[in-house]
N, C-alpha and C positions, 0 to 999 in steps of 0.2 A: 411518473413523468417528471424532467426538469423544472421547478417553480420558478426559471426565472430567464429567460434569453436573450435579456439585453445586454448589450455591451458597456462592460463598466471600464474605465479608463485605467492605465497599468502602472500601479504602483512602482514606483522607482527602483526600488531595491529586488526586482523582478527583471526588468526590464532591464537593468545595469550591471545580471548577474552576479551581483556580490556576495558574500556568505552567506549564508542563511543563521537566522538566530531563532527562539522561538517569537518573538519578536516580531522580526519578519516573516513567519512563516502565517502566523497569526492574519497578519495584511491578506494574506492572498482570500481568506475569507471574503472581499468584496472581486475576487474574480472567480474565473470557472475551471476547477480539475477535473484531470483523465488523463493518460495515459497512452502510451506508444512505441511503435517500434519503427526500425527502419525501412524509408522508403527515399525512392528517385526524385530527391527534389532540388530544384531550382535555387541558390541563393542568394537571396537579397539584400541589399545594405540596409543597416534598421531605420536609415533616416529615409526610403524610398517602401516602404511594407504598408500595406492597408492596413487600417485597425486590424480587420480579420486573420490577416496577417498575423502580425504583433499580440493579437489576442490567444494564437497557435501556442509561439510563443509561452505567452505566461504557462496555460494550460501544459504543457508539455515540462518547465521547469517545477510547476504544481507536482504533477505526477513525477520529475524526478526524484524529490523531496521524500517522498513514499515509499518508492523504490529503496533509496537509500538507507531509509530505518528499515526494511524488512532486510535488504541485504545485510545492514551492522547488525542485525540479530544473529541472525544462521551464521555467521561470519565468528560470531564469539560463542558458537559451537562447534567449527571445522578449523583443520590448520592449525592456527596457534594462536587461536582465541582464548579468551579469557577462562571460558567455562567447556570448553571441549574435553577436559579428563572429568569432567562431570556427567558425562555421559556413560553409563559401562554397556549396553546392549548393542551389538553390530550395526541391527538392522535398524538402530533408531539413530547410531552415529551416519550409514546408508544414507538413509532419508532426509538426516541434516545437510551432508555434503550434495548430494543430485538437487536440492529446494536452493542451495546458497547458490550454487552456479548458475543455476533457472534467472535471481533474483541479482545477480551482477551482471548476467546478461543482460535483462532490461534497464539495468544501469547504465551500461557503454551502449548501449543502441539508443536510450533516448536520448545520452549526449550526445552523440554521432548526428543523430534525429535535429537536434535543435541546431548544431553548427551548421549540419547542410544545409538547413533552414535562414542562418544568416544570423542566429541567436547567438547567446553566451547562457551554459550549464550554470544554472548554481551551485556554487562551492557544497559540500557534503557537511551538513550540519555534526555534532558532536550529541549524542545519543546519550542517555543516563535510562537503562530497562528497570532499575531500582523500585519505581511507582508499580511494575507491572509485577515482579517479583514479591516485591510488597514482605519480605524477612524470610519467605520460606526458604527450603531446602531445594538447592536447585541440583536435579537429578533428568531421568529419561522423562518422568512421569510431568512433570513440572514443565519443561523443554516444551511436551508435545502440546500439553497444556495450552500454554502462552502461544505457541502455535496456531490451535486452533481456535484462538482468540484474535489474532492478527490476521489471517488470511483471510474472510470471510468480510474484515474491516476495508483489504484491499480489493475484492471481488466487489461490494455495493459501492464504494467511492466509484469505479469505474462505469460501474452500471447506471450512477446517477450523473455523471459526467461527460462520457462520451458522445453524445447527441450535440455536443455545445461546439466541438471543432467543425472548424469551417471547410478543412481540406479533407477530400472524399479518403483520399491514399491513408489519412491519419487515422480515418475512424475506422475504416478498416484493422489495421495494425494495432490503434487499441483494443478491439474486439477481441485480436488475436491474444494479445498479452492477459483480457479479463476468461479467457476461456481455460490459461494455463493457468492465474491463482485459484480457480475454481476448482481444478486438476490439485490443485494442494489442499483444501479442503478436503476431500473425500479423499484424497490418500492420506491425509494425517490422523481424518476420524479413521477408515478402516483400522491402520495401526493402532491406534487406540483402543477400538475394540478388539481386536488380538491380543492385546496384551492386557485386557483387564482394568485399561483407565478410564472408558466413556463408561460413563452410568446411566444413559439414559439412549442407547446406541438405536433406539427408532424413533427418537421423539422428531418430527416434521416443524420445521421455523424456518419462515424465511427471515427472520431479522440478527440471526448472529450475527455476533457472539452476544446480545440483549436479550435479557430472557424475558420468559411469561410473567414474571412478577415487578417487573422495572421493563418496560418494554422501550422507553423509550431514554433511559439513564445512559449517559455518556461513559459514566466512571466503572474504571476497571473491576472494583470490588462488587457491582452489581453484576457482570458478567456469567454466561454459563454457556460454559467451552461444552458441554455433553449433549450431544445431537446427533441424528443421524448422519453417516456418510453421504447419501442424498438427502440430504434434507429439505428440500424443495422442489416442487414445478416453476418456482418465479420468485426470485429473491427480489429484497425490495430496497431499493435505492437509498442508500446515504447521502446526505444532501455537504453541502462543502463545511457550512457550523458542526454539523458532526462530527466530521470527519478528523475537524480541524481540535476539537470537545477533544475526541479520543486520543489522539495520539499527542497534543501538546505535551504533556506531562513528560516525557520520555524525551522531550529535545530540548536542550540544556540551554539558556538564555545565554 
């Protein structure tokens, strides 16, 4: 369950949709993230919005922020990304480009989401995956790796978030969005176990990508991407310091 649902007041640089730095993204730690898609809504001027309101808001520019690093990942594997000829197997170039489209749709629908709303999107921060690569060879096996390192990040953020909106229409729509990174977990591990990179392709955790021996370490080098494709009956919630713990390192000040 959420540990906290009070309304905390909205950070300026949220609420004023300006760039995001890691900086500012840090701040949103004293608000509450999750995630959304688009719905029929109503917009209001920000100077005429309930806290509840405004609180949608934050939350919704939270989960863009998310959105946007997983999109800049799969992005610098398809197209004419950085690391796309770094890929050589079809089906794992495939499954890069169907995950990027998945994760730039929830990009343009949550911005869509926050305008209708009467918001402003925050700017799309500047990405460094450096931390998560950490020197190795970056190939299929590394790709689906980091994969299945990230999606699992984005499945509990949402799980531990989503109860916090106030608009019935949003939490729905969030549910929607956390049912399809869930849909990427268990299609990145199958692939992985097809091709021979999960090493442990029945072990049960609901705390990916945190393993049994660090269960509760934020840092990537404690990580262990090999789990099963279902790996669970009930994953268990990220809280917003974690959230915010794992992925800092990766958003460039």
């Amino acid at each position: 369950m959420p540990e906290n649902t009070q309304t905390t007041p909205l950070a300026p640089e949220i609420s004023g949709g300006q760039g995001t730095s890691r900086r500012q993204f840090m701040g949103y730690a004293g608000l509450f993230g999750a995630g959304l898609s688009l719905v029929a809504c109503r917009q209001e001027p920000i100077n005429t919005m309930t806290p509840a309101q405004k609180q949608d808001i934050a939350i919704l520019n939270y989960a863009l922020t998310l959105e946007y690093l997983e999109a800049d990942f799969y992005a610098s594997f398809t197209g004419t990304g950085a690391n796309v000829s770094k890929l050589s197997r079809q089906e794992v170039k495939d499954y890069a480009q169907v995950i990027a489209q998945h994760e730039q749709a929830h990009v343009d629908a949550l911005k869509k989401t926050i305008m209708d709303l009467g918001g402003t999107p925050v700017a799309k921060p500047n990405f460094n995956f450096g931390p998560l690569i950490g020197g190795k060879t970056v190939n299929d096996e590394l790709f689906l790796q980091l994969a299945a390192t990230l999606e699992p990040v984005g499945v509990r953020a949402y799980l531990g978030q989503v109860a916090r909106l106030s608009n019935p229409d949003l939490i729905a729509a969030a549910a929607a969005i956390h049912a399809v990174e869930a849909n990427h977990v268990s299609a990145i591990q199958e692939l992985r176990v097809k091709l021979g990179f999960n090493k442990s392709p029945t072990r049960q955790t609901s705390i990916a990508p945190q393993s049994v021996a660090n269960p509760t370490s934020t840092t990537a080098a404690d990580f262990d991407a090999d789990y099963s494709p279902t790996p669970t009956a009930f994953w268990e919630a990220l809280t917003m310091e974690q959230v915010l713990a794992i992925v800092s390192p990766v958003i460039v000040k």
